[in-house]
C-alpha positions as CSV (number, residue, x, y, z in Angstrom):
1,X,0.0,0.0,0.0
2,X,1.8,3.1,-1.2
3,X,-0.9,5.8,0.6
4,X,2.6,6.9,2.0
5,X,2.2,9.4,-1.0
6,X,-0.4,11.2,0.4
7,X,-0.1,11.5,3.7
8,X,3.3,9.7,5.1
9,X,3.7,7.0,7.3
10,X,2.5,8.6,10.3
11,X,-0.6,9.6,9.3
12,X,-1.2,6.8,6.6
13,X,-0.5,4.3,9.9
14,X,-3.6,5.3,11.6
15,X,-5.8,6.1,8.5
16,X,-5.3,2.5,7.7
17,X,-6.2,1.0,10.6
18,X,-9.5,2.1,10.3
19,X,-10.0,1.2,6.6
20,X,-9.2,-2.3,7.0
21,X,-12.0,-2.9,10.1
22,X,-14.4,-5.4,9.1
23,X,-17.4,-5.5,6.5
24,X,-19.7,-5.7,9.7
25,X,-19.0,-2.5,10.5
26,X,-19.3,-1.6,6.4
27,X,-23.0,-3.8,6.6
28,X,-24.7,-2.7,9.3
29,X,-23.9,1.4,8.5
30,X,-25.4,2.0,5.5
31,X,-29.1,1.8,6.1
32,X,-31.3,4.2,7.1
33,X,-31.8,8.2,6.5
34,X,-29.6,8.0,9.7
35,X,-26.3,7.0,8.2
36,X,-27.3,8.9,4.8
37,X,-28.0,12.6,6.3
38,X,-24.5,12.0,7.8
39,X,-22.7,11.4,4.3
40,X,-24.8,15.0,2.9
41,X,-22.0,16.6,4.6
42,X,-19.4,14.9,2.3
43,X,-21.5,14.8,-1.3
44,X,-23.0,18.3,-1.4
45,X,-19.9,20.5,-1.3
46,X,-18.7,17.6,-4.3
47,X,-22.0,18.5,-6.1
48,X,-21.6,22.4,-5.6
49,X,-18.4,22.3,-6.5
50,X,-18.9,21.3,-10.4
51,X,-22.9,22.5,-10.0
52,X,-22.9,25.4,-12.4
53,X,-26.7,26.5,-13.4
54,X,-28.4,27.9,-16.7
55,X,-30.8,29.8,-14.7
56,X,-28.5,31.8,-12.5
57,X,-30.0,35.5,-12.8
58,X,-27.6,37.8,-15.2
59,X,-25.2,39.8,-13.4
60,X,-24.3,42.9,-14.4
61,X,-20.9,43.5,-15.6
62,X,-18.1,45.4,-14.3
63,X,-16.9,48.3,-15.5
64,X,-13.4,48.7,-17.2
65,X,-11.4,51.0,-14.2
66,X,-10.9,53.2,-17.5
67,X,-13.9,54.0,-19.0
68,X,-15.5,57.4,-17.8
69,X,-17.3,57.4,-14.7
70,X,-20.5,59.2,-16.2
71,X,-20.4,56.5,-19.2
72,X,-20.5,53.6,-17.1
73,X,-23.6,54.9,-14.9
74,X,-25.0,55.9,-18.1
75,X,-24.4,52.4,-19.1
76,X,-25.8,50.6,-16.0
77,X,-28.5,53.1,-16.0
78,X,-29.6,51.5,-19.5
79,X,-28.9,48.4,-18.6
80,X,-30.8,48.7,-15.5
81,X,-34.0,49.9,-17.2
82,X,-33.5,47.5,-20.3
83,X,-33.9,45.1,-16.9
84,X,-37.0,46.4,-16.0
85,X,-39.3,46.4,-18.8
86,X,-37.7,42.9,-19.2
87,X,-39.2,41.8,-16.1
88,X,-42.8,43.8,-16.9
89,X,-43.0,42.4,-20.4
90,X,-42.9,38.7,-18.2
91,X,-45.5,39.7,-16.4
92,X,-47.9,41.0,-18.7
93,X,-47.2,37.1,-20.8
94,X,-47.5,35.4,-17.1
95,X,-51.2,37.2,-16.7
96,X,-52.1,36.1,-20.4
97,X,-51.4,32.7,-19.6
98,X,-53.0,32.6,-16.5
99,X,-56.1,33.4,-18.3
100,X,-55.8,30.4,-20.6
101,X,-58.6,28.5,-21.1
102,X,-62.1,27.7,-23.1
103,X,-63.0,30.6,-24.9
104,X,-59.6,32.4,-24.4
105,X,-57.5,32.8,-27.2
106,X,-54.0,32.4,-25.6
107,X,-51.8,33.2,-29.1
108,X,-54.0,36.4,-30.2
109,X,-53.4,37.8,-26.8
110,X,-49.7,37.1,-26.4
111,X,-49.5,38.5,-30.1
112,X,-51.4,41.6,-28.8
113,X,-48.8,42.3,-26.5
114,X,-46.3,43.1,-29.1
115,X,-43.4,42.1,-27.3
116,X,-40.2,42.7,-28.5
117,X,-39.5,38.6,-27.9
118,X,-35.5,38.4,-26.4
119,X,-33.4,35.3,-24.8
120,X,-34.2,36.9,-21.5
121,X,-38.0,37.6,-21.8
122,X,-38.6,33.9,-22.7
123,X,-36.3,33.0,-19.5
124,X,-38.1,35.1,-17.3
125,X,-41.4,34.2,-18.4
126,X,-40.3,30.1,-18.0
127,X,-38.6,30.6,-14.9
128,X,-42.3,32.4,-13.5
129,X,-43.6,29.2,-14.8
130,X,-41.2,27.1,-13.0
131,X,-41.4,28.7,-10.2
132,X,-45.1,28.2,-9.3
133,X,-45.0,24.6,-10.4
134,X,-46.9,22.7,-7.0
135,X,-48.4,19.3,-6.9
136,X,-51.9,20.5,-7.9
137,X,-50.9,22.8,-10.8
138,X,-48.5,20.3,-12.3
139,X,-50.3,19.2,-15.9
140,X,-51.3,23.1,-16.3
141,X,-47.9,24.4,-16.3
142,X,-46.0,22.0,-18.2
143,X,-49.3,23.0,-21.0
144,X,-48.8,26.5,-20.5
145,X,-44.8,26.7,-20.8
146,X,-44.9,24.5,-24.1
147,X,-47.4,27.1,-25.1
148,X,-45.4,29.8,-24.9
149,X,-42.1,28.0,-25.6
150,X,-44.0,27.0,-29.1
151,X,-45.3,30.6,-29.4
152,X,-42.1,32.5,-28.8
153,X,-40.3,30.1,-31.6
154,X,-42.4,31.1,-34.3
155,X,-42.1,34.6,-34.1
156,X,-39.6,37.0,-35.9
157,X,-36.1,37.6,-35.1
158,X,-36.1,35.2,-32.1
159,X,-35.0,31.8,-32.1
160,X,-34.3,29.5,-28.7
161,X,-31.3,28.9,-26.8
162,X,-29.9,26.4,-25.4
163,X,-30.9,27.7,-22.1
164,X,-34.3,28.2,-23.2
165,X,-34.3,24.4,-23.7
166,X,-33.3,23.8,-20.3
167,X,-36.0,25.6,-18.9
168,X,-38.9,24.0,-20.7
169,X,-37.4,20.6,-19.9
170,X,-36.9,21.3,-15.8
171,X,-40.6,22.3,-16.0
172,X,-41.7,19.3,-17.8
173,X,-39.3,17.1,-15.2
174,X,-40.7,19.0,-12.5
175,X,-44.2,18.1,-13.6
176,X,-43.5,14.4,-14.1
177,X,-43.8,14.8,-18.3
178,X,-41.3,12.7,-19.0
179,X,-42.3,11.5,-22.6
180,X,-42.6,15.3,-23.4
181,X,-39.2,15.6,-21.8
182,X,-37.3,13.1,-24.1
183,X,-39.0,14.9,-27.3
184,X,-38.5,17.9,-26.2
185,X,-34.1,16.6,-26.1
186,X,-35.0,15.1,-29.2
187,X,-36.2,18.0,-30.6
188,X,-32.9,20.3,-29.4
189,X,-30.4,17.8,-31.0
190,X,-32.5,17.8,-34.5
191,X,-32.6,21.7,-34.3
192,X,-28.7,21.3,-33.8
193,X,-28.2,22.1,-30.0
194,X,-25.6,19.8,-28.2
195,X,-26.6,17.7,-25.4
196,X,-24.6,19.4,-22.2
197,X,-23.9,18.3,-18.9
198,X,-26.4,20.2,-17.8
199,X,-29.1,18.8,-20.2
200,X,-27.8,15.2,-19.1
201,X,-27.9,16.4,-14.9
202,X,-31.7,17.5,-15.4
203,X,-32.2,13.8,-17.0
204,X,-30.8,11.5,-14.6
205,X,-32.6,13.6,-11.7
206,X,-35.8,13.0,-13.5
207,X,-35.3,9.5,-14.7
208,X,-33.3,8.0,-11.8
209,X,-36.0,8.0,-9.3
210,X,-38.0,6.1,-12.7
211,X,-35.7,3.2,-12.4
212,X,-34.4,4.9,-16.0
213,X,-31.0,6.2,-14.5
214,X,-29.1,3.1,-17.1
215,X,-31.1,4.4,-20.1
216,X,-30.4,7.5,-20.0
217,X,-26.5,6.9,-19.0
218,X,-25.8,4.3,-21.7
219,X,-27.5,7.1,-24.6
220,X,-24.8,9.8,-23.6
221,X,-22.2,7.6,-23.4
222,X,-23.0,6.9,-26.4
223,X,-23.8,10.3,-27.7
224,X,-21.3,11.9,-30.2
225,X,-23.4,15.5,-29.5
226,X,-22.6,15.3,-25.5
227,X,-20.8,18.3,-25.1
228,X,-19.8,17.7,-21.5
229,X,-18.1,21.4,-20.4
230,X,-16.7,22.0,-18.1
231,X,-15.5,18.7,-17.3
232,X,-12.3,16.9,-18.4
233,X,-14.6,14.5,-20.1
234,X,-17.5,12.7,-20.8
235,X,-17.4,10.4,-17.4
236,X,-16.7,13.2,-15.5
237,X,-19.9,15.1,-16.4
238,X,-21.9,11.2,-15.9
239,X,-20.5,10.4,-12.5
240,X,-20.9,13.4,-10.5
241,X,-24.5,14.1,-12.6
242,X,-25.0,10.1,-11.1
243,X,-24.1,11.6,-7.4
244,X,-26.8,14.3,-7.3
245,X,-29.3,11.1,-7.1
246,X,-27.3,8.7,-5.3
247,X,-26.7,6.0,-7.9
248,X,-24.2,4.7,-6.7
249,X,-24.0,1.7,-8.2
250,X,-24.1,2.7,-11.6
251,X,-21.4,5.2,-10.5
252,X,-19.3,2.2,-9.9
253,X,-20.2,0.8,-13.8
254,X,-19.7,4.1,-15.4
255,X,-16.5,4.3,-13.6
256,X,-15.2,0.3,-15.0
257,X,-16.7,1.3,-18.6
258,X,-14.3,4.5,-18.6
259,X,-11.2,2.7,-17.8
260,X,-12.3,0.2,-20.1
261,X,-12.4,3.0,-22.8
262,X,-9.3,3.9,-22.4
263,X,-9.7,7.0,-20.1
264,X,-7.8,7.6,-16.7
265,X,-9.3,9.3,-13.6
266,X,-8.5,13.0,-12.2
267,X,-8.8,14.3,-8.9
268,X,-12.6,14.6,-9.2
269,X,-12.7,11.0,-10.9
270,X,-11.3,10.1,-7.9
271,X,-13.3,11.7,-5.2
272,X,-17.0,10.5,-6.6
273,X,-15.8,7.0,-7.0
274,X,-14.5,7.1,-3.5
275,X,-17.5,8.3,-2.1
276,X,-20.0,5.4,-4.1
277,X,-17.4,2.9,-3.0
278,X,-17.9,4.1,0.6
279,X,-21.5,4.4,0.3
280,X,-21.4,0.5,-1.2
281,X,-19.7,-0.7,1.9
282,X,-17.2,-1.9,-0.3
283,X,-14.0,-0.5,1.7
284,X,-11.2,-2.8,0.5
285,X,-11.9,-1.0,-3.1
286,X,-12.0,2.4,-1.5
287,X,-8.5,1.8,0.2
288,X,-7.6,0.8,-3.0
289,X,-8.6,4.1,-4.7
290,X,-7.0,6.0,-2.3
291,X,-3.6,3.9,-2.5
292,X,-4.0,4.2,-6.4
293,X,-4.4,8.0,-6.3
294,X,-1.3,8.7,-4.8
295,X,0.7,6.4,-7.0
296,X,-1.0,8.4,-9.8
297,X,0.5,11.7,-8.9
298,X,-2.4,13.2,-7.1
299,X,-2.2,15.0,-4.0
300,X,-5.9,15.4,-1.6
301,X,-7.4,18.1,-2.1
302,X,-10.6,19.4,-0.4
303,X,-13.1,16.9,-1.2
304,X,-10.7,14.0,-0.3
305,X,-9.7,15.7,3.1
306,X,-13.3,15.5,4.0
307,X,-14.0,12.3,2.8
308,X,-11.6,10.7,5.2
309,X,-12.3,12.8,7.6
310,X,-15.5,11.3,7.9
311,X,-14.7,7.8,7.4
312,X,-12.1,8.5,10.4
313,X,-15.0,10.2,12.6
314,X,-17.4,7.2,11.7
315,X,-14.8,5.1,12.5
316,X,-14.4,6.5,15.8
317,X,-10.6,7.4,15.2
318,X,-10.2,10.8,17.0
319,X,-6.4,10.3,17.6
320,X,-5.7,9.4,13.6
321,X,-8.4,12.4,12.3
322,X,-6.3,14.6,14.7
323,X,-3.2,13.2,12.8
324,X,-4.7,14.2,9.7
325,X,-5.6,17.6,10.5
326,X,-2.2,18.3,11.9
327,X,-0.8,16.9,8.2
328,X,-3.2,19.2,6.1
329,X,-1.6,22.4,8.4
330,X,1.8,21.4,7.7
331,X,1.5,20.7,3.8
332,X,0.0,24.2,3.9
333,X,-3.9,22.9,3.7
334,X,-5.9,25.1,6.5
335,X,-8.9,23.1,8.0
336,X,-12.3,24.5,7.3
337,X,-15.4,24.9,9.5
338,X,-16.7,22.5,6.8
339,X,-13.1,19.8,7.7
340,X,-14.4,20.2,11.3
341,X,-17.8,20.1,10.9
342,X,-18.0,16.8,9.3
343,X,-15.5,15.1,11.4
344,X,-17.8,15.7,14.5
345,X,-20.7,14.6,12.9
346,X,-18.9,11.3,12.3
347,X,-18.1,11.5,16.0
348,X,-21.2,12.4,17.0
349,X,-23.1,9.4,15.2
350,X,-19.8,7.0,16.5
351,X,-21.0,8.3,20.2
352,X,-17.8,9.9,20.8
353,X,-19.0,13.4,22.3
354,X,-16.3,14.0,24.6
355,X,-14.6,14.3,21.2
356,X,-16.6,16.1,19.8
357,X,-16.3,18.7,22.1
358,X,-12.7,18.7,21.9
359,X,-12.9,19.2,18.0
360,X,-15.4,21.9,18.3
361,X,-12.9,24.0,20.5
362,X,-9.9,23.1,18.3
363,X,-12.0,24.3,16.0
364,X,-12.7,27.8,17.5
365,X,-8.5,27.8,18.8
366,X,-7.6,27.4,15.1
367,X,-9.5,30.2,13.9
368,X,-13.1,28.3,12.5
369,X,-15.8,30.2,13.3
370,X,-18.4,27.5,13.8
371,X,-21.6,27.8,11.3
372,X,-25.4,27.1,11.7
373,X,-24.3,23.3,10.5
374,X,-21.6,22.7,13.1
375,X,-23.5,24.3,15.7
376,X,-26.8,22.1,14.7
377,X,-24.6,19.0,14.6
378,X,-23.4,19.3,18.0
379,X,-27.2,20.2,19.5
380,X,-28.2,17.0,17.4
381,X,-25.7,14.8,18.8
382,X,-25.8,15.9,22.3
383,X,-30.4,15.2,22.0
384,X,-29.4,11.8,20.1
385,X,-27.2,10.9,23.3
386,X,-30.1,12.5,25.3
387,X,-28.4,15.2,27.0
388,X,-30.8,17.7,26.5
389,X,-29.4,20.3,28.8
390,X,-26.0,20.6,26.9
391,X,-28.2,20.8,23.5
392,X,-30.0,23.7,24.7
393,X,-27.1,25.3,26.0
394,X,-25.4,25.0,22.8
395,X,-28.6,26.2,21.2
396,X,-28.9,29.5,23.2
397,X,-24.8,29.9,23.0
398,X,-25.7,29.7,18.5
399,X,-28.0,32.4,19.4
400,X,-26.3,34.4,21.4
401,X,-23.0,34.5,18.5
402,X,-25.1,35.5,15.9
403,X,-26.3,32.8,14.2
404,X,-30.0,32.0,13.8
405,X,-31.1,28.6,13.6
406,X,-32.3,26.8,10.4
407,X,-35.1,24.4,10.2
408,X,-33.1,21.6,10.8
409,X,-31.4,23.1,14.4
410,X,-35.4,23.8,15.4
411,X,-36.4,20.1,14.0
412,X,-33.3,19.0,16.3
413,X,-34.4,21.3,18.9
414,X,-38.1,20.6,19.0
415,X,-37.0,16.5,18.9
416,X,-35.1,16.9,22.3
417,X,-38.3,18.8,24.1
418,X,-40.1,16.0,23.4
419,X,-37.9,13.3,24.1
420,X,-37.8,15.7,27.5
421,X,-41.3,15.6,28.0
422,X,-41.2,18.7,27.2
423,X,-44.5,19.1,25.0
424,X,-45.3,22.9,25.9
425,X,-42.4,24.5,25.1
426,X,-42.0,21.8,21.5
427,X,-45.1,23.3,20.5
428,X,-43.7,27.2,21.3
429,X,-40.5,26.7,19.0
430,X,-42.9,26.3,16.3
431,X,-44.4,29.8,16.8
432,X,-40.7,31.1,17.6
433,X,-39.3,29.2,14.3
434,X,-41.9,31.1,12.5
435,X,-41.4,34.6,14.1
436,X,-38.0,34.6,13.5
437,X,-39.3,33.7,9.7
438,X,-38.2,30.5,9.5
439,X,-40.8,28.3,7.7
440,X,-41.2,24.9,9.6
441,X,-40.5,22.1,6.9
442,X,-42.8,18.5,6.8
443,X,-40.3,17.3,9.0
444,X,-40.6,19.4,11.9
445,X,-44.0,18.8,11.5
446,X,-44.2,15.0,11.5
447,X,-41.6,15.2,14.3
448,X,-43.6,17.1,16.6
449,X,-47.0,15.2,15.4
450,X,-45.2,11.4,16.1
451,X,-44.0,12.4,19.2
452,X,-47.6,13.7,20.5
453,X,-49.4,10.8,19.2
454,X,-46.4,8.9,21.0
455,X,-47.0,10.2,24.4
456,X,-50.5,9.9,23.7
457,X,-51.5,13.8,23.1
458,X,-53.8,13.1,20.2
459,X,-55.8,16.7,20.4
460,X,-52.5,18.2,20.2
461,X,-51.1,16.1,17.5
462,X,-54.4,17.3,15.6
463,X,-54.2,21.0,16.3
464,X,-50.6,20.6,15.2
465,X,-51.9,19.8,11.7
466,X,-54.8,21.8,11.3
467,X,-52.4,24.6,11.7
468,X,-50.2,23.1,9.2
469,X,-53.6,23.0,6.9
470,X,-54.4,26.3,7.9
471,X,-51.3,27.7,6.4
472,X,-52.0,25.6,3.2
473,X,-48.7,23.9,3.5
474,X,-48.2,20.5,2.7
475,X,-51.5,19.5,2.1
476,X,-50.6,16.9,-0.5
477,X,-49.4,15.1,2.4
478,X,-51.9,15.1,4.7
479,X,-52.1,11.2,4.1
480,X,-48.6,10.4,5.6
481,X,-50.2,11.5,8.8
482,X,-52.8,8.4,9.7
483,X,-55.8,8.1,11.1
484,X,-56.1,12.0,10.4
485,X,-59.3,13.0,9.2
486,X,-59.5,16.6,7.8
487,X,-62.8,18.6,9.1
């Protein structure tokens, strides 16, 4: 094993001795949302880190240092008003479509409008559409943003983009239209449009959920249109597209049939593959990565750092991740809050929060100002370990730094009341959640609703989601609560 590369002995000595503990421990710790919330803190910064959007708004340029002063705010001053009557224009089309229906005649009032049609009007008026797409409105606005995307493409001077594309096939995946979806891609290629990563990410989050995550792989891979920027190729654009939706099992094919093409693996390569061979239990492979990485040439970088950082917190190796965090400082690689934060929520779910604590204030000695994520890990791994008085402790000492707490602290929060017995005061977060404008997700809900119906509090568990009704929020899942009946 030559992970001597990466790290040197000293290190490498203690990070292998917890890669090689047995496939019971690999077994038993990947089932459950438990195990998988725990991982989010490893795959999302891999998926923002590539994640680049067609539907980030335009930002306005900067100005050249030498062009005149009164030009440039002449020039943003146009810009800024072209801007505007963008944005009007989309709503004056957004009311004519609303309107749509028997009797209305949806293209004589758009054509009455006499739009001067741009790239940007069309975005705007599909992101509106996107943008109110609910469980209940679903069929009408995947009709009404073919409407217009039809409409707009037959008028003068205007033809789509690719981004335009994009949009009308996020609303049809968002609406579950996934025949109209694969016609629409069909319809881009013929018109001459590459495929993009992009176009291929808002597939395989459609389709994989479908069971059509191999389709859809096996046709790019196939493609000779896939323009996969800004990726070093093809399989780079595939596997981390594959990680936004958890396959990781057809990360691990897509990962054989590239080396089998011919292709060798980069950092990022590297880092994905890693993270599906951890998911998969399948360690031995994932030592083998790492081992293989280093004889390739290529030195951690972020990603990897946090990767084995959590397999040594999950691991329960406090001494080797201290090791490690010592190594990154002295190659010149400054822990993050993020480093920290997701090597005490592998502590924290190992049962190890006397180390926790210790990493928290390491954290704080090194310079880390801890987050509204570190701070929620700690409060949720103190409740889990039902020490409620250090949870609400750490809560108020968020609070009193600065930081307000997201739905998922208050869900935390909220969980250790009632695990307290304290039904009064879970009840009273909910109002202070929403004060403090923090919307309470279906989660908090069905935490505070189980736990009532739990301790036997059925009226409250009922004026819990009547309130919920009340505030017509998550309706459409009224039937995940049972033996409710709505009044």
């Amino acid at each position: 094993m030559n992970s001597i590369y990466l790290f040197g002995p000293r290190v490498f000595r203690k990070i292998s001795y917890f890669l090689v503990i047995s496939r019971e421990f690999c077994d038993c710790s990947f089932n459950g949302d438990k195990v998988d919330n725990g991982f989010r803190l490893i795959e999302e910064p891999l998926k923002r880190a590539w994640r680049y959007s067609d539907f980030d708004p335009i930002s306005e340029e900067k100005p050249s240092t030498n062009v005149d002063e009164t030009r440039v705010r002449g020039h943003f001053s146009a810009r800024r008003v072209f801007f505007d009557n963008v944005k009007i224009d989309a709503r004056k089309v957004l009311d004519v479509l609303e309107q749509d229906g028997p009797g209305f005649d949806t293209k004589l009032a758009l054509d009455e409008l006499y739009l001067r049609l741009s790239g940007l009007l069309v975005r705007e008026v599909l992101l509106g559409i996107l943008r109110n797409v609910n469980h209940s409105n679903k069929l009408r606005c995947a009709k009404l943003g073919y409407k217009f995307f039809v409409w707009s493409d037959q008028q003068e001077n205007y033809r789509h983009t690719l981004n335009s594309y994009h949009l009308i096939m996020k609303i049809f995946a968002d609406c579950e239209e996934f025949k109209a979806m694969w016609r629409l891609v069909d319809d881009m290629t013929e018109n001459g449009f590459p495929t993009t990563a992009r176009t291929f990410n808002i597939l395989i989050c459609t389709c994989g959920g479908a069971g059509l995550a191999r389709k859809v792989v096996e046709r790019f891979i196939k493609s000779k249109t896939f323009n996969y920027r800004p990726f070093k190729h093809s399989y780079n654009a595939i596997l981390v597209s594959l990680l936004t939706v958890n396959q990781y099992k057809l990360i691990d094919w897509v990962y054989q049939h590239m080396l089998r093409e011919g292709h060798s693996p980069d950092i990022l390569t590297y880092n994905v593959v890693m993270c599906a061979k951890y998911r998969l239990g399948k360690l031995d492979q994932f030592h083998r990565l790492l081992d293989e990485m280093g004889r390739s040439g290529y030195s951690p970088d972020f990603h990897t750092y946090n990767i084995l950082l959590h397999v040594l917190g999950k691991g329960d190796k406090p001494l080797a991740a201290l090791n490690l965090l010592n190594h990154m400082k002295e190659v010149g690689f400054d822990p993050s809050v993020l480093h920290f934060t997701t090597l005490i929520d592998g502590l924290s779910r190992a049962g190890n929060l006397d180390a926790c604590n210790y990493f928290f204030t390491e954290m704080i000695k090194n310079g880390c100002t801890p987050d509204v994520v570190c701070y929620t890990v700690m409060i949720t791994g103190y409740i889990v370990a039902g020490e409620f008085e250090k949870a609400q402790e750490m809560f108020d000492g968020m609070i009193i730094q600065g930081h307000l707490p997201n739905v998922f602290t208050y869900n935390s929060m909220i969980r250790g009341f009632c695990m307290a017995g304290k039904f009064e005061e879970a009840c009273s977060m909910v109002k202070e959640m929403e004060s403090r404008g923090c919307n309470p997700n279906f989660l908090v809900y069905s935490t505070l609703v189980s736990n009532l119906r739990n301790a036997g509090k059925l009226s409250e568990a009922h004026d819990v989601i009547r309130h919920m009704v009340a505030k017509g929020q998550y309706v459409h899942l009224l039937s995940k609560f049972k033996k409710y009946r709505r009044c």
